[in-house]
C-alpha positions as CSV (number, residue, x, y, z in Angstrom):
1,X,20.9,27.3,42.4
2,X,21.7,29.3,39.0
3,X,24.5,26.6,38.4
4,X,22.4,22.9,39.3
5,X,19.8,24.7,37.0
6,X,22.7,25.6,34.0
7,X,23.9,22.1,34.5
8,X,20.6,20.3,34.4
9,X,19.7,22.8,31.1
10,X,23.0,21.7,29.4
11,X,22.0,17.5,30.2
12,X,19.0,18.1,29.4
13,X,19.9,20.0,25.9
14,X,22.3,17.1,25.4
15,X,19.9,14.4,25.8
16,X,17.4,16.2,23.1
17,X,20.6,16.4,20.3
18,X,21.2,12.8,21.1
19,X,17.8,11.4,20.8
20,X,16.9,14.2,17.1
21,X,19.9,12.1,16.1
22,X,18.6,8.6,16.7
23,X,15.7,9.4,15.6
24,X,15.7,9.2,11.7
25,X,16.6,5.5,12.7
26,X,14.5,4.8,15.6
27,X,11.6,5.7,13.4
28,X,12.3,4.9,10.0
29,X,15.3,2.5,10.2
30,X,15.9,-0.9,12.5
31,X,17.8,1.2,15.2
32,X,14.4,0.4,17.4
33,X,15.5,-3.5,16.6
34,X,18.9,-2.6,19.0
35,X,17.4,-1.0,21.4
36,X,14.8,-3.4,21.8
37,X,17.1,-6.5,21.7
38,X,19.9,-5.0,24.6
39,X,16.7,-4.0,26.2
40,X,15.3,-7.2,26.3
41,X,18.9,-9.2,27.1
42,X,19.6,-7.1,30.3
43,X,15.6,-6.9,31.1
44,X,15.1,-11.0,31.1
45,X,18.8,-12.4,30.8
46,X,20.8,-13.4,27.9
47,X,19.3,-16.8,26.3
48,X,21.9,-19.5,26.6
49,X,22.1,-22.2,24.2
50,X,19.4,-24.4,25.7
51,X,16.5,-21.0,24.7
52,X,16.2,-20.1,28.5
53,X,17.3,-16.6,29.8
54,X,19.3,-16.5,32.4
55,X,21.0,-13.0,34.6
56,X,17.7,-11.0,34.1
57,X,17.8,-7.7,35.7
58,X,13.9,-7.1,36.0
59,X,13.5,-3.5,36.8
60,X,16.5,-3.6,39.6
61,X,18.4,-0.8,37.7
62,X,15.8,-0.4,35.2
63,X,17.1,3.7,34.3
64,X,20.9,2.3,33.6
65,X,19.1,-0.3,31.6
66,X,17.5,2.1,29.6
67,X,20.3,4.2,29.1
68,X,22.8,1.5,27.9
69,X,20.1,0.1,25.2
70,X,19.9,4.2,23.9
71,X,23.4,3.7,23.6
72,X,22.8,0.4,21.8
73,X,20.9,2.2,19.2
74,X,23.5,5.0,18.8
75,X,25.8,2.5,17.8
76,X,23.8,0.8,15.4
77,X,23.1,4.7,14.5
78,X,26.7,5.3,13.9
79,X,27.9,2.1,12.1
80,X,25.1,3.0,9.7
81,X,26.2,6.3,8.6
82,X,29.3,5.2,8.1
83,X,29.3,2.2,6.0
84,X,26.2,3.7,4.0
85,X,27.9,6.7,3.7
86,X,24.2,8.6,5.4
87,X,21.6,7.5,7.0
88,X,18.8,8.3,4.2
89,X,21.1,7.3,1.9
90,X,20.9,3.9,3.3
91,X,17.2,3.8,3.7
92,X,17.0,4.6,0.0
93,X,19.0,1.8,-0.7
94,X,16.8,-0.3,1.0
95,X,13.8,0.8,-0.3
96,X,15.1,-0.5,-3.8
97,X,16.4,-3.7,-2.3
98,X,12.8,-4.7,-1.3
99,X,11.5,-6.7,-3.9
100,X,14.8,-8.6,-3.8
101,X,14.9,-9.0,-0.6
102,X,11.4,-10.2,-0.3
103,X,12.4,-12.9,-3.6
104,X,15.7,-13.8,-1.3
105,X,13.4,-14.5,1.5
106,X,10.9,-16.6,-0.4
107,X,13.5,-19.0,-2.4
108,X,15.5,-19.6,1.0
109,X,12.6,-20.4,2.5
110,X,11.8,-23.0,0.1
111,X,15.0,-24.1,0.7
112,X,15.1,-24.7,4.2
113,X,11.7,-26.3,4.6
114,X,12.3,-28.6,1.5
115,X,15.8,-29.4,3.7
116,X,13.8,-30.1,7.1
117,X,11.0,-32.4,5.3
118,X,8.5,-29.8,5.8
119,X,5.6,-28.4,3.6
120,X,7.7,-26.3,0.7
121,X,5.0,-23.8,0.4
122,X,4.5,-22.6,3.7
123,X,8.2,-22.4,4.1
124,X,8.0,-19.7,1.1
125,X,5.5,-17.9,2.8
126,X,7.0,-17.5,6.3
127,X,10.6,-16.8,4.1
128,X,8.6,-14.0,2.4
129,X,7.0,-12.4,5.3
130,X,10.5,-12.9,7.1
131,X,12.1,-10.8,4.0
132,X,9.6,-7.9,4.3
133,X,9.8,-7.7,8.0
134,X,13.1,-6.2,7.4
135,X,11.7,-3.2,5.8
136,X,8.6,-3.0,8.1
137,X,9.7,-0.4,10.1
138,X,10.0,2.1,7.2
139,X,7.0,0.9,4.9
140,X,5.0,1.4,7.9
141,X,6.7,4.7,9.3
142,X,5.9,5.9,5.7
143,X,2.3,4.8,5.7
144,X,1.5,6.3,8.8
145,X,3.4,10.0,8.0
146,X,1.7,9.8,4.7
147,X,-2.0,9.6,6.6
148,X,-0.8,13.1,8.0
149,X,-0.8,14.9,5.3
150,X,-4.0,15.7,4.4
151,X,-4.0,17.2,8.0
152,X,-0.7,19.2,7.5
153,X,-2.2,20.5,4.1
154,X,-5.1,21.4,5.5
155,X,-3.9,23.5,8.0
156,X,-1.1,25.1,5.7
157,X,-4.1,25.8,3.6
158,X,-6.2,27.3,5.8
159,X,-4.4,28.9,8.5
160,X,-0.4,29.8,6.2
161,X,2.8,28.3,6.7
162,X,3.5,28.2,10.3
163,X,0.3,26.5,11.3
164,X,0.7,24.2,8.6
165,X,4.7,23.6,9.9
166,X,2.8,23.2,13.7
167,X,1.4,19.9,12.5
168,X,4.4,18.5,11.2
169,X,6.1,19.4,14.3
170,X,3.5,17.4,16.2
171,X,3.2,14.5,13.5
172,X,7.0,14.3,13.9
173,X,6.7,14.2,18.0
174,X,3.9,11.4,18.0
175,X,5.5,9.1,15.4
176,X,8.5,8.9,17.5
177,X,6.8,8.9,20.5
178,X,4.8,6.0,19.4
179,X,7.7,4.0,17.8
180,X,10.2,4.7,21.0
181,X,7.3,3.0,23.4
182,X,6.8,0.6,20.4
183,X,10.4,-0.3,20.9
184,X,10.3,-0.3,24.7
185,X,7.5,-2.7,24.7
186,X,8.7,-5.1,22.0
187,X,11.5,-5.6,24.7
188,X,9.0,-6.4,27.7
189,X,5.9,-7.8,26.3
190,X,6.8,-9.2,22.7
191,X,4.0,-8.5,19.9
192,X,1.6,-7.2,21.9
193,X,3.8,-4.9,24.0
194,X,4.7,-3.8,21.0
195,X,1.1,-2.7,19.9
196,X,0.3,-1.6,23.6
197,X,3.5,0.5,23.5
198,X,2.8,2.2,20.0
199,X,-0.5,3.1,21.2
200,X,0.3,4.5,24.8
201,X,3.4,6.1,23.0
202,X,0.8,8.1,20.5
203,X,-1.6,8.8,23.4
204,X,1.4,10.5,25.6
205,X,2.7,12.6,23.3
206,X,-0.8,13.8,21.4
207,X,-1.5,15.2,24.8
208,X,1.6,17.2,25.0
209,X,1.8,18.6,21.7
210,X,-1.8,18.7,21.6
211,X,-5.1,18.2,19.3
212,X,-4.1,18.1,15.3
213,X,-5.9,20.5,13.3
214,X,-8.3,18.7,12.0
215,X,-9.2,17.3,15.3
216,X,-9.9,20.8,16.4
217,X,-11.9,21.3,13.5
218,X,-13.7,18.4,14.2
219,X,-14.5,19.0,17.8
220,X,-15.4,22.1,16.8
221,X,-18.0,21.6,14.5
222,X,-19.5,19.0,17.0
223,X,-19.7,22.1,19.8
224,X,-21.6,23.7,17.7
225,X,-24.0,20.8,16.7
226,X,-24.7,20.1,20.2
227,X,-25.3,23.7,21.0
228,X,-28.0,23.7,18.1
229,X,-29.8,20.7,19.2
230,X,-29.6,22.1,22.6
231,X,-32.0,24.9,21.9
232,X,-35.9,24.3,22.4
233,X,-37.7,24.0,19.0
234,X,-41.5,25.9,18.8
235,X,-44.5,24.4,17.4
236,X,-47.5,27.0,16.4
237,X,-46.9,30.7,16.8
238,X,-43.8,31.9,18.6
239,X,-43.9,33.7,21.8
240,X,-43.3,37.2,21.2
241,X,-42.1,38.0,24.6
242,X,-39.2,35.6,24.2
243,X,-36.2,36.5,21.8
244,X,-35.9,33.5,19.2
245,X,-34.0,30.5,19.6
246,X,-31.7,29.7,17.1
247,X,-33.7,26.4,16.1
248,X,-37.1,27.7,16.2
249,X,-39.3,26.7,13.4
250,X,-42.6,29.0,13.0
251,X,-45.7,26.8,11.8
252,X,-48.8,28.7,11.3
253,X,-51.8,27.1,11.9
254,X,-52.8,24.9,8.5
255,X,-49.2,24.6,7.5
256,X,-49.1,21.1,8.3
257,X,-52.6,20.7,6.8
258,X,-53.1,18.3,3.7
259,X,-54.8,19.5,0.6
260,X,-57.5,17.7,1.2
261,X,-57.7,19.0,4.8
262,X,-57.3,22.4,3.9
263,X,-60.0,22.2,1.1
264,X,-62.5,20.9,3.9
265,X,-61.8,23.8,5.9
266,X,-62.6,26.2,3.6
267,X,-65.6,24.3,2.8
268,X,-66.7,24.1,6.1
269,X,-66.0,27.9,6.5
270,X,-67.8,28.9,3.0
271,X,-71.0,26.9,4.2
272,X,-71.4,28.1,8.2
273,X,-69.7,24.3,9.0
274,X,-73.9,23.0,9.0
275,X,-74.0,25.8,12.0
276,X,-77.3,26.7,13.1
277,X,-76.8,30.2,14.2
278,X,-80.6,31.1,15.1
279,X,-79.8,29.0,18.6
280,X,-77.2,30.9,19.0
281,X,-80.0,34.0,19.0
């Protein structure tokens, strides 16, 4: 027992190194674009020249599918490194070479629709957005770690260091979590497996890891709304007997009196109110 438990630590442990080392690229780099493209070759069948798939595996051997698109990306992972010399080193590099890449994209797509006959303009366009779909996956990786840091510095703030390093342990775990099923369902469903993917992906691993700080905060503050509201609210004097609810608000009589009103009153008090008090007698 000791030893199919050692064995199935040791896979397991293996599996984790392989993955934190993908992940950089999975995340922030077009390693997701290899998994997703073996994925989707050996899931539906490799498109012949005619555009039609043929030699789809479905989901008969969908684990060994999985694992040889992982192995896809580790590839792409590897090649990477070393004709970049690093993986963020590369990432830098194309970071600077997105304006260019973008201008590449919008003159050769001038080109090839003023080639075809086709409106030059539009060509442009879908050249440009073609040119910065190349660095989409790390603009957007970058815009969505950035919305976490007001979170992260909140907590660091608030609660020291290690609740602050917490958060970007679970920002970390839900970005990749959200790309990785991002990736996965790019390779089944297209665009909107993609989006479906991303979003299950975040869901799954926030309830692992957990609610972020300031969704604790949040919820918290909420609690204590309702429990406010909750409480019965008094009108006239308070009852003694009973110990005071935390929303109670004491109004004497008069206190919701005009001016005017009050002025009557005292009027009405000052002159017997017209009273005849002899029948009273």
């Amino acid at each position: 027992m000791t030893g199919v438990s050692s064995v199935g630590l040791n896979n397991t442990w293996n599996y984790v190194k392989r993955a934190a080392r993908i992940y950089p690229d999975v995340v922030f780099g077009t390693g997701g674009d290899a998994i997703t493209s073996t994925l989707r070759d050996s899931f539906y069948g490799i498109k012949g020249a005619d555009g039609k798939r043929t030699g789809g595996k479905y989901f008969k051997g969908f684990w060994g599918q999985l694992k040889e698109a992982f192995k896809a990306g580790e590839v792409h992972n590897d090649k990477l490194i070393k004709e970049s010399g690093g993986f963020w080193k590369a990432q830098w590099e194309s970071i600077k070479s997105t304006p260019k890449v973008v201008k590449e994209g919008w003159i050769e797509g001038g080109k090839v629709a003023e080639a075809a006959g086709k409106n030059k303009i539009w060509g442009k366009t879908k050249g440009l957005f073609k040119g910065l779909g190349k660095r989409l996956p790390i603009i957007g990786s970058l815009i969505i770690a950035v919305t976490e840091l007001p979170n992260i510095i909140r907590a660091t703030k608030d609660e020291g260091i290690v609740s602050g390093g917490a958060e970007v342990v679970k920002a970390g775990a839900r970005l990749g979590g959200s790309m990785l099923f991002a990736t996965l369902g790019a390779a089944l469903g297209g665009p909107v497996g993609m989006i479906a993917g991303g979003i299950i992906g975040d869901w799954l691993v926030g309830k692992i890891v957990g609610k972020t700080y300031s969704q604790r905060l949040a919820e918290k503050e909420e609690n204590m709304w309702k429990n406010i509201d909750s409480q019965p609210t008094f009108r006239g004097y308070p009852n003694y007997d009973s110990k005071p609810a935390l929303k109670t608000t004491f109004n004497p009589p008069g206190a919701s009196m005009t001016p005017e009103q009050l002025m009557a009153l005292q009027q009405a008090l000052a002159g017997g109110a017209g009273l005849n008090f002899n029948t009273y007698a």
